[in-house]
DRENTI-818634 format. One record per residue (C-alpha): residue in three letters; x, y, z. Coordinates in Angstrom, 1 decimal. Example, Ala and Ser with C-alpha at 12.3 -4.5 7.8 and 13.67 -1.06 7.14 Angstrom:
DRENTI-818634
+-----+--------+--------+--------+
!  aa !      X !      Y !      Z !
+-----+--------+--------+--------+
! ala !   12.3 !   -4.5 !    7.8 !
! ser !   13.7 !   -1.1 !    7.1 !
+-----+--------+--------+--------+
END
This chain:
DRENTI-818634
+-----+--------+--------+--------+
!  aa !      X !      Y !      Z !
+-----+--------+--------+--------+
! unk !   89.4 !   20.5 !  116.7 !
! unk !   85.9 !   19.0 !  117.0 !
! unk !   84.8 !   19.6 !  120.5 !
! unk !   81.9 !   17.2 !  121.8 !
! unk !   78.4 !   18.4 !  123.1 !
! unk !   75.7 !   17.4 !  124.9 !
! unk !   72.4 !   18.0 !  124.1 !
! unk !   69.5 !   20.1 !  125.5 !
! unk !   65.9 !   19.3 !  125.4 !
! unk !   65.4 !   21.7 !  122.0 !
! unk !   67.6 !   19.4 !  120.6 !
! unk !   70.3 !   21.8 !  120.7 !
! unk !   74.8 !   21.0 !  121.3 !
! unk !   76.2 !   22.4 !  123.9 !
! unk !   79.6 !   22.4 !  123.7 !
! unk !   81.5 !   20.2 !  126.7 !
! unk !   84.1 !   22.4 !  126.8 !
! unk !   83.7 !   26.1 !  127.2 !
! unk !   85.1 !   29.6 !  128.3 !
! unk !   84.3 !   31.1 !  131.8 !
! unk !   84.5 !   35.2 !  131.9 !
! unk !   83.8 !   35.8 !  135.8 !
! unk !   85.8 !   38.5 !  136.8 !
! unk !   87.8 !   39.6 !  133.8 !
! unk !   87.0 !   42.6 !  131.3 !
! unk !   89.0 !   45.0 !  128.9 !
! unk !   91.7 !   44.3 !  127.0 !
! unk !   92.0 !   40.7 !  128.9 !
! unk !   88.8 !   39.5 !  128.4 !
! unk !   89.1 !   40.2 !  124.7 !
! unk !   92.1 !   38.4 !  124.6 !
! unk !   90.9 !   35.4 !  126.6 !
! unk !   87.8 !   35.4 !  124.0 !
! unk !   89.7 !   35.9 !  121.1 !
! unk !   92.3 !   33.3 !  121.8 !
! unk !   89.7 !   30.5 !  122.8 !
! unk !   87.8 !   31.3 !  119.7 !
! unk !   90.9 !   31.0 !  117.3 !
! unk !   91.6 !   27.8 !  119.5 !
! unk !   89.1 !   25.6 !  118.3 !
! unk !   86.3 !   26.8 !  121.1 !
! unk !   82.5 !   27.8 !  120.0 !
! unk !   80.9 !   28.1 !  123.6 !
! unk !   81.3 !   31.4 !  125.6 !
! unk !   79.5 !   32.1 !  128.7 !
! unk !   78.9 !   35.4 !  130.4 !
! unk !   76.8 !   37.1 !  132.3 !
! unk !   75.4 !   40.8 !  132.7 !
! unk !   76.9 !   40.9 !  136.7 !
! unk !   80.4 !   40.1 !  134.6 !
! unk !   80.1 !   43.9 !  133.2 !
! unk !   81.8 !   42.7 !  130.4 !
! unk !   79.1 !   41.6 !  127.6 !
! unk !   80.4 !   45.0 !  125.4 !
! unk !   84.1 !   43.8 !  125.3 !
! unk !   83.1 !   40.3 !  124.1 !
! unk !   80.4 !   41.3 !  121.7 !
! unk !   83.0 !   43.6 !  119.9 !
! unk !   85.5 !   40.6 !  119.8 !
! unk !   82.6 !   38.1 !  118.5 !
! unk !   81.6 !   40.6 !  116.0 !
! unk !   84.7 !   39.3 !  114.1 !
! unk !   83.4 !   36.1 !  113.9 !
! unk !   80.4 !   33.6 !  112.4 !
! unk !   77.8 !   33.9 !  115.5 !
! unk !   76.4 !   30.9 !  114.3 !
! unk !   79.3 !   29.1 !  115.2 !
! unk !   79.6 !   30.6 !  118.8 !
! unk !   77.0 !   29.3 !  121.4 !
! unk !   77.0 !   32.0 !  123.5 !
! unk !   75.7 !   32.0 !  127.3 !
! unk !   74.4 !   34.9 !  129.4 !
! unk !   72.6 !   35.5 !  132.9 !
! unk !   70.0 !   37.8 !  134.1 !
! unk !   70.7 !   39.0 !  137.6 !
! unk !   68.8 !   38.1 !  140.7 !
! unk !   67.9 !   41.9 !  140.9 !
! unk !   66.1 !   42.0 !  137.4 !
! unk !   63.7 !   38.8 !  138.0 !
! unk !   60.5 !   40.6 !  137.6 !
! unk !   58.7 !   39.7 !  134.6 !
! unk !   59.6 !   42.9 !  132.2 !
! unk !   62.9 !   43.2 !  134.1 !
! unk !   64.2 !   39.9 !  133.2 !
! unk !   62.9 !   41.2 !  129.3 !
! unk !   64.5 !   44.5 !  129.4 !
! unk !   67.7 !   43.0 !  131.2 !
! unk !   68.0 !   40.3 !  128.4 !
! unk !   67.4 !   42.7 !  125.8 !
! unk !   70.2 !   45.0 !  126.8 !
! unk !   72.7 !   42.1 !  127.2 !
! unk !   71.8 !   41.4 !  123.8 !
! unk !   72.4 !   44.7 !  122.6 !
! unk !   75.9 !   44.7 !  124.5 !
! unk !   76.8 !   41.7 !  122.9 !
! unk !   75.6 !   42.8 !  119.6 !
! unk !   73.8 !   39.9 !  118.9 !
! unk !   69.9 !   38.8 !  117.7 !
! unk !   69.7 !   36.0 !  120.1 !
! unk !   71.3 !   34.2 !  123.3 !
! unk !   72.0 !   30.6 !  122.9 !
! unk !   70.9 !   29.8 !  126.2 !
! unk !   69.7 !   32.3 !  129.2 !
! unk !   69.8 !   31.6 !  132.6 !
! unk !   68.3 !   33.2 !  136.3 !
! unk !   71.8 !   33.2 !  137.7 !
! unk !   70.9 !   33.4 !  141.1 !
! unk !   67.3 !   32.7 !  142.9 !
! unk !   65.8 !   35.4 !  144.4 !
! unk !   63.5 !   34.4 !  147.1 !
! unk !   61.9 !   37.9 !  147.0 !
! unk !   60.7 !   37.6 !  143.2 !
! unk !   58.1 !   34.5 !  141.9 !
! unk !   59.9 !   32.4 !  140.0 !
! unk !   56.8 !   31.9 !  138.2 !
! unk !   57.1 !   35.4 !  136.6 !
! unk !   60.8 !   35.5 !  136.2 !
! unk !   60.1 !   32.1 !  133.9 !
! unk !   57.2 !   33.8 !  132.2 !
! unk !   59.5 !   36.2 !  131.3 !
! unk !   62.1 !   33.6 !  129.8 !
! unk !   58.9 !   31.7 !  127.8 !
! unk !   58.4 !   35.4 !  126.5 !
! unk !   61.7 !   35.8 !  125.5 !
! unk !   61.9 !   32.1 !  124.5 !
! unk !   58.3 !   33.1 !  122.1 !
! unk !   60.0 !   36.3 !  120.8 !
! unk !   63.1 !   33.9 !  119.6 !
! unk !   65.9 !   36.3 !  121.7 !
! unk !   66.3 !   32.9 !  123.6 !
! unk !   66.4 !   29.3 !  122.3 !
! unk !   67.4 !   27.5 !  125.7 !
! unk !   66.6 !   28.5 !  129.3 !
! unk !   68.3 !   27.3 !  132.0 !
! unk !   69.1 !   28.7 !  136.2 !
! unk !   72.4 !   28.8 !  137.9 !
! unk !   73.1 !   28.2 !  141.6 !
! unk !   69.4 !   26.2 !  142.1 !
! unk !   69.4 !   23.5 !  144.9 !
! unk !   67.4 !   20.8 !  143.5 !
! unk !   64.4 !   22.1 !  145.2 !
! unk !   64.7 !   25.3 !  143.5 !
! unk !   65.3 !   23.9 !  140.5 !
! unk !   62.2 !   21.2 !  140.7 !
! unk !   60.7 !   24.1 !  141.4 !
! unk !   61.7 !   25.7 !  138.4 !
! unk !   60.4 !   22.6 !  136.1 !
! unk !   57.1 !   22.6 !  137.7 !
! unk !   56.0 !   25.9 !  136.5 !
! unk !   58.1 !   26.9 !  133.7 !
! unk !   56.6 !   26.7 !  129.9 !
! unk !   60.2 !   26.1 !  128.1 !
! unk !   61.8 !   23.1 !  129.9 !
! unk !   64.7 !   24.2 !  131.9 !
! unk !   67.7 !   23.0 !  129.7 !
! unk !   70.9 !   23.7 !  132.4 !
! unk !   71.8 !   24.1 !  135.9 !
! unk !   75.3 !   25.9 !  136.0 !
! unk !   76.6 !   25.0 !  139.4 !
! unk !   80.0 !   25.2 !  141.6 !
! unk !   81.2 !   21.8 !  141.0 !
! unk !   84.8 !   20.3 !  141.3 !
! unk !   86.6 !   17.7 !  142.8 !
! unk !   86.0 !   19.1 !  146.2 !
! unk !   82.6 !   19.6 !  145.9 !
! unk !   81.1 !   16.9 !  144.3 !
! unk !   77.2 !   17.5 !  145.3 !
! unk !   76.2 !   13.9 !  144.4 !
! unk !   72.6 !   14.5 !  145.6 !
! unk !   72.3 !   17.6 !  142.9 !
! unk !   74.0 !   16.0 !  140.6 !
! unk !   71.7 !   13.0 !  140.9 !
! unk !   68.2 !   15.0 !  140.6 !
! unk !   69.6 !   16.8 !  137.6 !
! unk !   70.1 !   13.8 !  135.8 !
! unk !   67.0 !   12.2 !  136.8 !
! unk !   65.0 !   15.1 !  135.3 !
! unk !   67.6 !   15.5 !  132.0 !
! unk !   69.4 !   18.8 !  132.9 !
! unk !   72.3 !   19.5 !  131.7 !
! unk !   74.8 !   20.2 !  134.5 !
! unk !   77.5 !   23.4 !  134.4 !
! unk !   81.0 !   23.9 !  136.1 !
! unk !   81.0 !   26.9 !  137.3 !
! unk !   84.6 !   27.7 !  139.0 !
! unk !   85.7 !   23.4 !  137.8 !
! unk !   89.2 !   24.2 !  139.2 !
! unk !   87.5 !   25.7 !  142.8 !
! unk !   89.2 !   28.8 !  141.3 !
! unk !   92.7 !   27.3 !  141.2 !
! unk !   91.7 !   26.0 !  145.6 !
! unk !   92.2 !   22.3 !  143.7 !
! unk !   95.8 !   23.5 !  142.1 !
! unk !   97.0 !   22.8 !  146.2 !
! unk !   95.3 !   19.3 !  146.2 !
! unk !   98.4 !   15.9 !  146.5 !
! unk !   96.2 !   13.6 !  144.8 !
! unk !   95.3 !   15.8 !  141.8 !
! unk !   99.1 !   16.8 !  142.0 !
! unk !   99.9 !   13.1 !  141.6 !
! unk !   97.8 !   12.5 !  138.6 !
! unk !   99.0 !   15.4 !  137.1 !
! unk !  102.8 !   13.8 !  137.2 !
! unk !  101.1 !   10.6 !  136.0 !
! unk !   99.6 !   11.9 !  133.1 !
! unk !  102.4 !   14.4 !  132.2 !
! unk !  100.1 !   17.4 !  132.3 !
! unk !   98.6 !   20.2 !  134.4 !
! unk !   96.5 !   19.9 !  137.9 !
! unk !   93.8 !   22.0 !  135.9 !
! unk !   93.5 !   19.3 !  133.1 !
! unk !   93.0 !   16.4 !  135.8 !
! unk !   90.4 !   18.4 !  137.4 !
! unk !   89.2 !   19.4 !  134.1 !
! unk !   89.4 !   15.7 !  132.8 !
! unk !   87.7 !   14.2 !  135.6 !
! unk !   84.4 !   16.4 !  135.6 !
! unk !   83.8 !   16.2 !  131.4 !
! unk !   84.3 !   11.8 !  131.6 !
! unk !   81.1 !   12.4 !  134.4 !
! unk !   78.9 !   14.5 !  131.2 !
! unk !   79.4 !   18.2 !  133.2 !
! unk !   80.0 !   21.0 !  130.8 !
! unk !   83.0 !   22.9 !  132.2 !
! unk !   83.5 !   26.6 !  132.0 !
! unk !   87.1 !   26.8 !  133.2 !
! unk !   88.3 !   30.7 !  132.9 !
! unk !   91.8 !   32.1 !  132.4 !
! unk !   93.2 !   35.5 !  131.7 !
! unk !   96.0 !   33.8 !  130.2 !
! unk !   95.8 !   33.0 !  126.3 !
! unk !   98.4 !   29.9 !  126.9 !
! unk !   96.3 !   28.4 !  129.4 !
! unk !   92.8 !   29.3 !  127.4 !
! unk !   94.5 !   27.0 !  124.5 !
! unk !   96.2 !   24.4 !  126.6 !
! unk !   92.5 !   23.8 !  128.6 !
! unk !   91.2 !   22.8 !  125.5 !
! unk !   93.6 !   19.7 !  125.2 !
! unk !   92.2 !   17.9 !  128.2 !
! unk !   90.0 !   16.2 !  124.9 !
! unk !   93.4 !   14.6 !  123.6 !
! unk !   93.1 !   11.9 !  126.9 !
! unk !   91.8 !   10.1 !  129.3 !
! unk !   91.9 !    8.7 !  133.1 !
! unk !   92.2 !    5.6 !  133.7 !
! unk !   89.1 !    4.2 !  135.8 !
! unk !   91.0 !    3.9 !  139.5 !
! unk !   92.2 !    7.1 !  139.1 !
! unk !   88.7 !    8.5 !  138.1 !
! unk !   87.7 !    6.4 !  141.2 !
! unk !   90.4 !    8.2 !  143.2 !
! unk !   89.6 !   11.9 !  142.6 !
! unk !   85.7 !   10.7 !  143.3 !
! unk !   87.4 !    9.9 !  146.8 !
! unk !   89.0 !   13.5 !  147.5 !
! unk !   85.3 !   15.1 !  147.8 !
! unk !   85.6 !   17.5 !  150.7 !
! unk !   82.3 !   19.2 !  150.6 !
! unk !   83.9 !   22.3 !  150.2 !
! unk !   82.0 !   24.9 !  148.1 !
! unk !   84.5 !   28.0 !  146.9 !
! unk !   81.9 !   30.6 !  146.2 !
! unk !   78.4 !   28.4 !  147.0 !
! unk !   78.3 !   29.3 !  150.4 !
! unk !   75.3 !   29.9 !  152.9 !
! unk !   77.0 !   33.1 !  153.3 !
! unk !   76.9 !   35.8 !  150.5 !
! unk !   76.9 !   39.7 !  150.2 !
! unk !   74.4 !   40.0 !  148.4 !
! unk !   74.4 !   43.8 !  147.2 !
! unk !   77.6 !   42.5 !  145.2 !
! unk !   77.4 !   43.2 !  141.6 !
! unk !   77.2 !   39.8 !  140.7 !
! unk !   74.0 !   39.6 !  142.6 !
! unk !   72.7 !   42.8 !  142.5 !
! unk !   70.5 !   42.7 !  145.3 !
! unk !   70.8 !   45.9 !  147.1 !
! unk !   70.4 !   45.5 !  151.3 !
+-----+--------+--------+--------+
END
């Protein structure tokens, strides 16, 4: 199967559809990699807060890294300007890999310049351990920020997106300014599985909640990054390219928009692992 991409400012594909790791390692997460890969997927995103770049660099090792583009994120800890260097090159070592396919700031830290944390990436962009940089969790201020003072143009913006939170002012900038928009958590980690009208579609269409959700987010040009521990549902997210919505029903999961963020909140404990900001 020929998955479809869009394309970055380096002229780089990215890969529509592609596999989410949050919060699985081991044995699963080498299942979940190995099954998408033998699927038909070639994008895998990760992220050193994940703690499991080792167990997917062993799996990839089985496999033609060119034909992988493979994701990771610096935490919001390790922005200084030889942090975000020696953070990236250990992730690379982890995943046993020469080079990231795209590299993102995965959270902002207010307490670090975002100037240095980018001079980092345009050093690791330079040094060719990086081909595309790109943040994660930016408002649109952050991430004009971001394009004002970075030296590689910022190619993504990996954010919470999904039927409930539709963010139509974010999503607007990032198209205005070419950035590739992210679903991080498309399915509001399984919150839209409770949702009547998705329900409803999925009868219509004969198919899962997760692929309407799915569906609906990839016919408005967002890269998804649905995750799964189970190998069935790894493969079966992948056929949500065999169809389509028809246009009032696109229309009608545009209405369900609650404004209801699942991890994207104001509120965050920030010594978590994910961000690594110790209090």
């Amino acid at each position: 199967m020929t998955v479809p991409s869009s394309t970055l400012p380096s002229g780089d594909s990215i890969p529509t559809v592609g596999l989410g790791t949050w919060d699985i390692a081991g044995e699963t997460v080498e299942e979940s990699v190995r099954a998408a890969l033998d699927a038909g997927y070639s994008h895998i995103d990760t992220a050193e807060g994940y703690m499991n770049e080792t167990e997917i660099g062993g799996v990839l090792a089985d496999y033609d890294r060119e034909d992988v583009f493979l994701t990771s994120k610096v935490l919001p800890s390790n922005l200084a300007y030889e942090s975000v260097i020696e953070a990236c090159e250990a992730s690379l070592n982890r995943l046993g890999t020469d080079y990231l396919d795209l590299y993102l700031i995965h959270w902002p830290n207010p307490a670090i310049s975002l100037r240095e944390t980018l001079n980092g990436m345009a050093r690791l962009h330079e040094r060719g351990l990086v081909r595309n940089v790109g943040v994660s969790n930016f408002s649109a201020y952050q991430l004009s920020a971001a394009q004002h003072v970075s030296e590689v143009p910022i190619a993504v913006n990996q954010i919470e997106f999904h039927p409930w939170f539709q963010r139509p002012d974010l999503v607007e900038y990032c198209r205005e300014t070419d950035t590739v928009i992210e679903a991080a958590a498309p399915l509001a980690r399984t919150g839209v599985f409770e949702d009547d009208t998705i329900g409803e579609l999925a009868q219509k269409y004969d198919t899962s909640p997760a692929q309407v959700a799915l569906r609906w987010a990839i016919e408005k040009d967002v890269v998804v990054l649905p995750k799964s521990s189970s190998a069935e549902h790894v493969r079966e997210n992948l056929t949500v390219l065999d169809w389509e919505l028809d246009e009032e029903d696109h229309r009608r999961l545009d209405g369900i928009d609650r404004d209801q963020p699942c991890y994207d909140t104001g509120a965050r404990d920030w010594s978590d692992d994910v961000y690594g900001i110790s209090q």
